[in-house]
C-alpha positions in Angstrom: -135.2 -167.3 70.0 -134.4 -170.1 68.1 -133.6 -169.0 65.3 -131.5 -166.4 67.8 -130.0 -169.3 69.5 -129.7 -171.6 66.2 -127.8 -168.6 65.0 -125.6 -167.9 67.8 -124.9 -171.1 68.1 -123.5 -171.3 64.5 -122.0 -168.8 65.5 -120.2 -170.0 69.1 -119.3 -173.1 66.5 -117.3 -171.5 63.9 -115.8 -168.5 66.7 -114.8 -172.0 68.7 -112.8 -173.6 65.9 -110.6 -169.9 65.7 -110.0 -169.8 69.4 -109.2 -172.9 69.2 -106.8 -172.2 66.2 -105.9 -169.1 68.1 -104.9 -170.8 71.3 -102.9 -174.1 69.5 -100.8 -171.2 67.5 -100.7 -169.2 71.1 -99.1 -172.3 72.4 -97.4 -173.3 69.4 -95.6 -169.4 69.6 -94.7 -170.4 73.5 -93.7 -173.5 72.5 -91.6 -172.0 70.2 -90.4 -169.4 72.3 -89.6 -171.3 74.6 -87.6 -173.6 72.8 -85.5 -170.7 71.4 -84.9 -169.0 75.3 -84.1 -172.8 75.7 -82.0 -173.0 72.5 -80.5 -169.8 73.4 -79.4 -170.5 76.6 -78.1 -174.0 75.6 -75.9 -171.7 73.3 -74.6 -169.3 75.9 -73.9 -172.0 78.1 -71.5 -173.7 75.5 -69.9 -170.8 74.5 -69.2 -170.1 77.6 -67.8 -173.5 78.5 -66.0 -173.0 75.3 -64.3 -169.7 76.4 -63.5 -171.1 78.9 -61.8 -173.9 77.9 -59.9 -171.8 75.1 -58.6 -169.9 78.2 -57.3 -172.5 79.9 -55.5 -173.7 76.3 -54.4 -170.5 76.0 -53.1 -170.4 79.3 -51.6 -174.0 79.5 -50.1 -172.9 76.8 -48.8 -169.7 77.3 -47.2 -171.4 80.9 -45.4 -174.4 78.6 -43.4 -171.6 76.3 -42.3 -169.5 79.4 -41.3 -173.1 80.7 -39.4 -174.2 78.0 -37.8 -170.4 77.6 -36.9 -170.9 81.2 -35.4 -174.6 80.4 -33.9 -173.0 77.4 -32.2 -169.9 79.0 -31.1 -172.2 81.8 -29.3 -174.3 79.6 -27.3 -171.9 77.4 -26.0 -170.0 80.7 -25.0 -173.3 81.9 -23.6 -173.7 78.3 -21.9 -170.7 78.6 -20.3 -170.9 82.4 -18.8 -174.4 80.7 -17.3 -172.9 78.1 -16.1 -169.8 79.6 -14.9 -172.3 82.3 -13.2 -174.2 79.5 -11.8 -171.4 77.9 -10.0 -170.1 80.9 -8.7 -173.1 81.4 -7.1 -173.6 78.0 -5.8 -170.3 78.8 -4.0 -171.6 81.5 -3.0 -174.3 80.0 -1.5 -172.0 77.2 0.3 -169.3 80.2 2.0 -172.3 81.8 3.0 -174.0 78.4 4.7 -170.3 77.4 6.3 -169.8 80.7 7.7 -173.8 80.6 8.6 -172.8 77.2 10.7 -169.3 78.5 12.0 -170.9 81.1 13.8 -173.4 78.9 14.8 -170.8 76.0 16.1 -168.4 79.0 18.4 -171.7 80.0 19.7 -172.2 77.0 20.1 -168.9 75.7 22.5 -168.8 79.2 24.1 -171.8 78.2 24.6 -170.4 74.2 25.7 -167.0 75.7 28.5 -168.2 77.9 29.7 -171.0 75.2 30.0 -168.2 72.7 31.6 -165.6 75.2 34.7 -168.6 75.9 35.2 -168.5 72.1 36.5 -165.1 72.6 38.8 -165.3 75.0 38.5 -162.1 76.1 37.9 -162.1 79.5 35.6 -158.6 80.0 33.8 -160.3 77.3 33.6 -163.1 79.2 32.8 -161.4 82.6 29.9 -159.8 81.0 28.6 -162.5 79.4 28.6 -164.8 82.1 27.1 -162.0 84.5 23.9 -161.9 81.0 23.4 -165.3 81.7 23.3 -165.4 85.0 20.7 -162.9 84.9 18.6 -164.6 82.5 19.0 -167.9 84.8 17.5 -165.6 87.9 15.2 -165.0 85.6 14.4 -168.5 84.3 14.1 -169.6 87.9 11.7 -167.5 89.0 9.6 -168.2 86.0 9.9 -171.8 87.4 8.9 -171.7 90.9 6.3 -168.7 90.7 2.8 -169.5 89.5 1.0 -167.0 86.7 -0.8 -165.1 89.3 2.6 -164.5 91.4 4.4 -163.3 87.9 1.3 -160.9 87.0 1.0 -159.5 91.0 5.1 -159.0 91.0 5.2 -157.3 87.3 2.1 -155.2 87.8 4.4 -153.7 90.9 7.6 -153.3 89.3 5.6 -151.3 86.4 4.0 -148.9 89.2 6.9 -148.6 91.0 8.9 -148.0 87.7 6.7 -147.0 85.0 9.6 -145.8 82.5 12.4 -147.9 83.8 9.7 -150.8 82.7 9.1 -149.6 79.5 12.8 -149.1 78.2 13.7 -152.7 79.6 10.7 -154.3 77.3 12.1 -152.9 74.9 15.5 -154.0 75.3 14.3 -157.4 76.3 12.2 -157.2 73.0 15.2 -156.0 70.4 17.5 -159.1 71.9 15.1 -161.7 72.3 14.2 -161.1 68.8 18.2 -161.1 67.4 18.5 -164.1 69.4 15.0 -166.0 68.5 14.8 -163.8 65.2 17.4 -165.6 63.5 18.8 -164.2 60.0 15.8 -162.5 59.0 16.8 -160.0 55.8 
């Protein structure tokens, strides 16, 4: 049995040494295994804090360019009430400066009409002529003491109440403003 137990124990001594061997590169494999599950989920975990912080970039982001649109949009209607606001009032500005402006020519164009008619000295001519200017001083006056509005409102019911009759005296208001503005135009 000796040589039996001299044997197998030659044999427990060299199958020792491999399960030794074995077992190290067993543990070395968890080892490693584990470090890699570790590895792995040290990985997931980032990327996921990383996704997440992307999002909230993204997000921050996406809420600064709908803010600044807003800021932007805000400010060009704003922009554009003042201007319109602006533009009506040159407008005005512009009405009142015309009407100032007929008012005066109406006056003088009175004034001119009767002078003229006493160079005649015919008196029908003068009768008419002073009843023209007369006329175009009732007119002059109520260009002075009614606002814009009030002249639009009045004209805008004498046209309805006299559609053709309105027509025919623009014209004829037309053809003698423009002899008596027109000058000697050839």
């Amino acid at each position: 049995m000796t040589s039996q137990d001299s044997s197998n124990g030659v044999g427990d001594q060299a199958h020792n040494p491999l399960n030794k061997a074995a077992d190290n590169l067993q543990q070395a494999v968890n080892k490693a295994k584990d470090g890699i599950q570790q590895t792995a989920s040290q990985v997931s975990n980032e990327a996921q804090r990383v996704s997440e912080n992307v999002q909230h970039n993204v997000q921050q982001t996406v809420e600064q360019t709908v803010g600044k649109a807003k800021e932007t949009i805000t400010q060009v209607s704003t922009d554009a009430g003042r201007s319109a606001a602006e533009a009506r009032r040159a407008m005005r500005e512009s009405a009142y400066t015309v009407k100032e402006s007929a008012t005066d020519s109406l006056m003088n164009a009175a004034e001119s009409i009767r002078r003229e008619a006493l160079k005649s000295e015919n008196e029908e001519i003068v009768h008419q002529a002073d009843q023209l200017a007369h006329s175009m001083e009732k007119a002059a006056q109520y260009l002075d003491g009614h606002t814009i509005e009030q002249i639009g409102t009045d004209a805008t019911e004498v046209v309805k109440a006299n559609p053709w009759q309105s027509v025919g005296i623009v014209f004829i208001l037309g053809l003698l403003l423009g002899m008596l503005f027109g000058g000697n135009r050839d």
